[in-house]
N, C-alpha and C positions, 0 to 999 in steps of 0.2 A: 442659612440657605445659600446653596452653591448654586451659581447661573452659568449660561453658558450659552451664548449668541454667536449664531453662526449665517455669514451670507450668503444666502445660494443661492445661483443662476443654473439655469436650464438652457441650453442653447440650444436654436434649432434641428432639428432631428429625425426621421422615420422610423420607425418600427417597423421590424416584418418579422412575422411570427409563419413559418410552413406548419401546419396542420393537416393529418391524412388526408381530410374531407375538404379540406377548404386553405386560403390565402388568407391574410391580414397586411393592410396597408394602415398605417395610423400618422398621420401628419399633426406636430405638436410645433407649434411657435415658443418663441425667448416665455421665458418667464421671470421676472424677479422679487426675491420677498426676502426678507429679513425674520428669522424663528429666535423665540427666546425662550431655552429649557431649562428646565428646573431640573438638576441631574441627580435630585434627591428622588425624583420621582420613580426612576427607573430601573431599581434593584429589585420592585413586586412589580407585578401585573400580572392580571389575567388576559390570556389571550380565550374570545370565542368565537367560534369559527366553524362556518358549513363549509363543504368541498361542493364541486358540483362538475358534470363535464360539458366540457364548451362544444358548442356544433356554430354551422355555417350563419347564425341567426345571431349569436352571443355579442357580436362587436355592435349590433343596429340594434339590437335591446338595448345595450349599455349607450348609446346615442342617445336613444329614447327616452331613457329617463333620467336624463339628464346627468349622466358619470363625466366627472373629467380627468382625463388622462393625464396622469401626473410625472410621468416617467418611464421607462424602461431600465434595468441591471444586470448585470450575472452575478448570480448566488451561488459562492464556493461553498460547498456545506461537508464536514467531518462529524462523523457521529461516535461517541467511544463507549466500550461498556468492558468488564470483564468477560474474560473465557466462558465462566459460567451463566452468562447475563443477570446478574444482578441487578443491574438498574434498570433493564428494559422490561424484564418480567415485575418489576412493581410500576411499570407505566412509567418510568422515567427516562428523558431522553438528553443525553448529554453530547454539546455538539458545541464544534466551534465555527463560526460565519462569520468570515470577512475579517479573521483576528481577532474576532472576540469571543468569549466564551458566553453561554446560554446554559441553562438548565432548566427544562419544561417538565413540571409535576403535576400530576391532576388534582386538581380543586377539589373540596371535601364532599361537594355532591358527588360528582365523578366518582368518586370510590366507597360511597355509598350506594352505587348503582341505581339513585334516583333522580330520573329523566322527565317526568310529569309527559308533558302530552308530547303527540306524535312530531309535531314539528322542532321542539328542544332536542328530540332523539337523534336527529338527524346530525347535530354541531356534538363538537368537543370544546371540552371546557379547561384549559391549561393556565397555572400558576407560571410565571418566566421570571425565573431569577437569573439577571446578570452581573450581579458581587462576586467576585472570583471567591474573597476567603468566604463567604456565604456558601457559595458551590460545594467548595472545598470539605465544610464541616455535613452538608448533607450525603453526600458520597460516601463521606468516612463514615458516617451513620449509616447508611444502606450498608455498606461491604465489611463490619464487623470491625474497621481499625481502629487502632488507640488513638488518641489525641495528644500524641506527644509532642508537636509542634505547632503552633499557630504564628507562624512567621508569615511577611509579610507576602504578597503575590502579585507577579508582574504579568501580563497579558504574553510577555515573550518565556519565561521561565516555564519550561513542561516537564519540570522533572516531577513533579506529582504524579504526572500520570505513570511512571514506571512504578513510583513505588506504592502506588495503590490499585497496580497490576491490570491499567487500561490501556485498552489498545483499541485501534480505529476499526471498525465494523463495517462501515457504509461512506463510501464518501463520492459526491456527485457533484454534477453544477447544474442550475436552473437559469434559464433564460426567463426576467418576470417583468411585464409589463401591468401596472398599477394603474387604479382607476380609484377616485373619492366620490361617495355624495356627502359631500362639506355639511348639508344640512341637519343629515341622518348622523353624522360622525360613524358610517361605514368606509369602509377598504373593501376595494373587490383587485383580485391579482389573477392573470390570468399566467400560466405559469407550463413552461417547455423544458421537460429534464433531459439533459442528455441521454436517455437511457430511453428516450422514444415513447416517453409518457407525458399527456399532456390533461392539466385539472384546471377548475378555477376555486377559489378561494371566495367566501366573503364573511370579513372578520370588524369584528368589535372588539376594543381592547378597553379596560374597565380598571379601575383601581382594585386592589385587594379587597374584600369586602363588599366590593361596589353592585351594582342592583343589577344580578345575573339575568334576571327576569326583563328587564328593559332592554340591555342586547340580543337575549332570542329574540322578542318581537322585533327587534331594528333588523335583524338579519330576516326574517321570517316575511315581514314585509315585503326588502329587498330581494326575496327569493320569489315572490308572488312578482313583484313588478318584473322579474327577468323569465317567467313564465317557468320557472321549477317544477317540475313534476315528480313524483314517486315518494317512494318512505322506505329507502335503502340507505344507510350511511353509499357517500362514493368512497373507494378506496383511496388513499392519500397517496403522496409517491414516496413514501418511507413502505408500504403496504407492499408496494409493486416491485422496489427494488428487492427487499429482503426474500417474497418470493420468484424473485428471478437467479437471487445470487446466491441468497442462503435458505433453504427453503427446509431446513432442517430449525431453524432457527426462528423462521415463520410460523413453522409448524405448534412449533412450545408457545408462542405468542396467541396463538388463535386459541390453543388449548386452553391458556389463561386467560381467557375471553380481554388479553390485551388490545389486538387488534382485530 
């Protein structure tokens, strides 16, 4: 087992989030703690996750029931696919954040198109593989390449992506202000792209395998305590960009009841 302790301080800070409808002022004091990871853990996971959109009431719910604000960031995000999309049209989404590479695949329910009741319909269910050479052999699996090399792969080396003919699609940045209920082991994000779209998020992140069924109720819960309403997916801002910038490529997505 590889560990890996890291000490982080938060220093005092405000957050200001402009929203069409409304302001956000959030006042966070020092915080200090000591995290100790298990960096085995983190080449699977599931991420699951409801969107939802924030109005003028979002920040005094999440007061109310008790969220604490654990930060603020900006998320550089790159997303790559072929010319043809290959990876996006099988639900795959390949991106690099903050230097590191990511590869988000839906989970085996997910692509059995089995959702049970109304409120699981509502979240997505994504596998997140962060192993570069892991990445590497699932890609070359989607796009038909041979496996003539399994060398070794560095976070800085991008020549992969030329010769398995990727190129950047989408790239944006988000302004994301993070909330926990520690108890629940929820994440609620509430999130400002520069592209003038704004969502929030609330996710569970589970081991591979791990009990799908226990995150929608943790989120489902969370979504009742934040006063959710309707039985829409909300659009994500991968949703919103592609149909603002590539709407030809949205189009084939929707077709393939991707998004």
């Amino acid at each position: 087992m590889r560990a890996l302790t890291h000490h982080i301080q938060l220093t005092p800070f405000y957050l200001y989030h402009s929203y069409s409808d409304f302001k956000i002022d959030v006042g966070v004091f020092a915080v200090h703690y000591t995290v100790t990871l298990d960096l085995t853990m983190f080449s699977f996971f599931v991420e699951v996750e409801r969107k939802f959109l924030c109005n003028a009431d979002t920040l005094k719910k999440l007061e109310e029931i008790g969220a604490v604000c654990v930060g603020q960031q900006q998320i550089h995000d790159q997303y790559f696919d072929t010319p043809e999309f290959h990876l996006t049209l099988r639900d795959m989404w390949l991106r690099k954040r903050k230097g590191c590479w990511e590869l988000k695949c839906p989970t085996a329910e997910a692509q059995s198109g089995k959702q049970g009741e109304a409120a699981a319909s509502l979240c997505t269910r994504y596998k997140e593989i962060t192993s570069l050479p892991e990445i590497h052999l699932r890609v070359k699996e989607v796009i038909k390449q041979d496996r003539e090399s399994e060398a070794d792969f560095s976070q800085e080396d991008e020549s992969w992506l030329s010769k398995l003919d990727l190129v950047c699609f989408a790239e944006f940045t988000t302004a994301r202000c993070s909330f926990t209920l520690k108890e629940e082991g929820v994440q609620i994000d509430l999130d400002q792209a520069d592209f003038g779209y704004h969502v929030g998020e609330i996710e569970v992140l589970i081991s591979e395998g791990g009990d799908e069924q226990a995150a929608l109720e943790k989120i489902r819960k969370t979504a009742e305590k934040l006063g959710l309403t309707g039985d829409q997916r909300v659009k994500g801002k991968m949703d919103v960009y592609l149909k603002r910038n590539h709407p030809e490529h949205y189009a084939k997505l929707l077709s393939e009841h991707i998004l």
